[in-house]
C-alpha positions in Angstrom: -18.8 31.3 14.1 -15.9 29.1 14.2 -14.3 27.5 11.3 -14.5 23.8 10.8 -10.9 22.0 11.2 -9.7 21.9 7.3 -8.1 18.2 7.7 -4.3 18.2 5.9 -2.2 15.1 5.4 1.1 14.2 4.5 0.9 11.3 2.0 3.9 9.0 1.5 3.0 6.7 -1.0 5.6 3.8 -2.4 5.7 1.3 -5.5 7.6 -1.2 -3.8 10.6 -3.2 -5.8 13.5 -5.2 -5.3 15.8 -3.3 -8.5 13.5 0.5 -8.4 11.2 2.1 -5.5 8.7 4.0 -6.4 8.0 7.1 -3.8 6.0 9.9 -3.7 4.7 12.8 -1.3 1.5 14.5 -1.3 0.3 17.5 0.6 -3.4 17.4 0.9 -5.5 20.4 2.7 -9.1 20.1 2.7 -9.8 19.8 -1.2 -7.0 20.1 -2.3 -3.5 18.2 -2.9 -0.5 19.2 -4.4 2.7 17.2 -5.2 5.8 17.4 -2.9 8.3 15.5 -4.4 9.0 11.9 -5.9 11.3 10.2 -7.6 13.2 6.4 -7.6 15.4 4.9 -5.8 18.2 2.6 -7.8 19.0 -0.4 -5.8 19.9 -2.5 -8.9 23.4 -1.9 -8.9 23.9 -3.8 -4.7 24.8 -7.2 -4.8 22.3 -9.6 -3.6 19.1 -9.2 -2.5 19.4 -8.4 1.2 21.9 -5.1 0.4 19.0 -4.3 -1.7 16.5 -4.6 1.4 18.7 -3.1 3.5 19.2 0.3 1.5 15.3 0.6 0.7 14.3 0.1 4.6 17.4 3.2 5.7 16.4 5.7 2.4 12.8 5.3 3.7 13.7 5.9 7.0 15.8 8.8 6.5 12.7 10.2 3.6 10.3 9.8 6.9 12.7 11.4 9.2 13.3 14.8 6.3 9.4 15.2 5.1 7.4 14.2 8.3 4.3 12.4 6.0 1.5 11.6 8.4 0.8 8.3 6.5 2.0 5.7 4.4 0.2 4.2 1.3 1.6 1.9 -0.5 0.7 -1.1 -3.0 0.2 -4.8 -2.3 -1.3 -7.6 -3.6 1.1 -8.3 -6.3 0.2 -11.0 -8.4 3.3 -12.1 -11.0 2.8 -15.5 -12.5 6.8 -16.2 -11.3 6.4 -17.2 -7.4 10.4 -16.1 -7.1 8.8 -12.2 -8.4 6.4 -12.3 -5.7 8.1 -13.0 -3.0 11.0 -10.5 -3.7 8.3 -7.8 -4.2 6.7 -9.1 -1.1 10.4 -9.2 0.7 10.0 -5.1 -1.1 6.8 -4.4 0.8 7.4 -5.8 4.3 10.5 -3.6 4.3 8.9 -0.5 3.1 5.8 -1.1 5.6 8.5 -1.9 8.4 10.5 1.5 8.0 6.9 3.1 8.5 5.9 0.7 11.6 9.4 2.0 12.7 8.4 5.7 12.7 4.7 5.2 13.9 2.9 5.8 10.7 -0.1 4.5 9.9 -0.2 2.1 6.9 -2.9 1.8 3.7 -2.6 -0.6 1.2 -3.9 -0.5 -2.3 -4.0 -3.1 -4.9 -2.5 -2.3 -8.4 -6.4 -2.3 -10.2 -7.5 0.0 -7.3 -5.3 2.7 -7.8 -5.5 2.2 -11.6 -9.5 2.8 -11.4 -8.9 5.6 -9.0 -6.5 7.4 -11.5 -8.0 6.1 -14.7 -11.4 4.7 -14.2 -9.8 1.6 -15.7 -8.3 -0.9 -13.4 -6.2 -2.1 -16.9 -4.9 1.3 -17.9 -1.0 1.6 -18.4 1.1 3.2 -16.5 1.7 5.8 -19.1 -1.8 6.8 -18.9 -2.0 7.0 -15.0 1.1 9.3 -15.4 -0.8 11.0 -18.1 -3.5 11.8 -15.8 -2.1 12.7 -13.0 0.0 15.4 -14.4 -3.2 16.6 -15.8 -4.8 16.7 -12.2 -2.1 17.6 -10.0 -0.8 20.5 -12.7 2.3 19.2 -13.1 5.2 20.1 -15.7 5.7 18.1 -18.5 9.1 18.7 -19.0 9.5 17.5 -15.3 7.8 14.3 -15.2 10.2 11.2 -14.5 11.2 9.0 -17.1 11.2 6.1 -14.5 7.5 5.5 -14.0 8.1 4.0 -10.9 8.0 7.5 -9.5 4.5 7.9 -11.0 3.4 4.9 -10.0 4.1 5.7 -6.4 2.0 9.3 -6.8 -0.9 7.4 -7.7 -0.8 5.5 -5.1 -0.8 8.4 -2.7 -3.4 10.1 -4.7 -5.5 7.4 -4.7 -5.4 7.3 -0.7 -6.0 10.8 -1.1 -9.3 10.2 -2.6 -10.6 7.1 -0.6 -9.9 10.2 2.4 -12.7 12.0 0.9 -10.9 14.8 -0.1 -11.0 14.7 -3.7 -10.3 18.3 -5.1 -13.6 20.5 -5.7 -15.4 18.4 -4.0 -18.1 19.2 -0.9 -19.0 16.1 0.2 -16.5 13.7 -1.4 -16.3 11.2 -4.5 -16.1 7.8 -3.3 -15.1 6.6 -7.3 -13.1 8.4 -10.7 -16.5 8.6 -12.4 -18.3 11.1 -9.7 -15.4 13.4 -10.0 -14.4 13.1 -13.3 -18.3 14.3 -14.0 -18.4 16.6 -11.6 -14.9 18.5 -12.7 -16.4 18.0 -16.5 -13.6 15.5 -17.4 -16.0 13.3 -19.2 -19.4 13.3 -20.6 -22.0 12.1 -18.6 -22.8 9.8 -21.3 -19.3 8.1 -21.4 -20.2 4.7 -19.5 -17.7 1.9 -20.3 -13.7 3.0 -18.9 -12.1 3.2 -22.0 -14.2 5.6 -23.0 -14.0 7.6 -20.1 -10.6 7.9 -19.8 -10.4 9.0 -23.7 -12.9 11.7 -22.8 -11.0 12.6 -20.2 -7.4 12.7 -22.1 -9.3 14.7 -25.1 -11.7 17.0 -22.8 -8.1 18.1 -21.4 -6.2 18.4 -24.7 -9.1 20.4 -26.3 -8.1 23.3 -23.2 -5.0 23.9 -23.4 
């Protein structure tokens, strides 16, 4: 009998900005995904706006050309009640989903309440508690996690594309939303029903194990 194909990805996934750039890669195997790297890049420092472009559009390049992701995700649909916000974060993601176009990768957006509900189950949740969560599912050390939450930011958004592959971890046949797999990994009780109180289930269901 042969073994079905176990699908694996590469995951780049990027926070765009015009000052900090969120990025993140994900390996995902079948079930399972583990964190590659991620961190922030520091264009606040380049003088004007274009340098700033510039820098972002040759780092990702040069991130594509070392780690060989298979896909980029990465968020859009910004909404800041300044116009001149949006369209430098706009100006961000163009550049960021250019540099991909320039090495053939396939392109997935999210918006910011997506990726929130994916991580959280709340599309308002801060971005301390998506950080909070996600070094609770990917495993990863404390001590380690960025203080720039830009970095984390950009994880979640690869994670999240993780999940809308199917792939979530543990499961068969897939959890299209947080509250299938938070149930099915016993992160909350099946009786938590609004968000909030599904993710403080979830933050005390992993305190009360370690």
């Amino acid at each position: 009998m042969i073994d079905r194909l176990v699908p694996q990805h590469r995951i780049l996934g990027i926070d765009p900005g015009t000052l900090f750039m969120g990025y993140a890669l994900l390996d995902t195997e079948g079930k399972h995904a583990n964190m590659v790297t991620y961190g922030v890049l520091d264009v606040h420092k380049l003088e004007g706006q274009y340098a700033r472009l510039q820098k972002e559009f040759f780092f990702l390049q040069d991130l594509i050309d070392q780690y060989h992701p298979s896909e980029l995700a990465i968020e859009t649909q910004f909404v800041d009640k300044n116009p001149q916000t949006m369209i430098k974060i706009v100006h961000a993601q163009g550049v960021a989903i250019a540099a991909a176009l320039s090495k053939d990768l396939p392109i997935n957006e999210y918006s910011p309440m997506k990726v929130k509900m994916a991580i959280t189950g709340n599309g308002h949740s801060t971005k301390e508690q998506v950080a909070d969560m996600l070094q609770r599912f990917l495993q990863l050390d404390p001590a380690h996690m960025p203080k720039k939450l830009d970095a984390t930011d950009a994880l979640a958004i690869a994670y999240c594309h993780f999940l809308q592959l199917g792939l979530p971890l543990g499961l068969d046949h897939g959890a299209k939303n947080w509250t299938t797999f938070a149930k099915q990994h016993g992160l909350v009780s099946t009786e938590s029903t609004s968000p909030n109180e599904r993710l403080k289930a979830a933050l005390a269901g992993n305190k009360s194990k370690k």
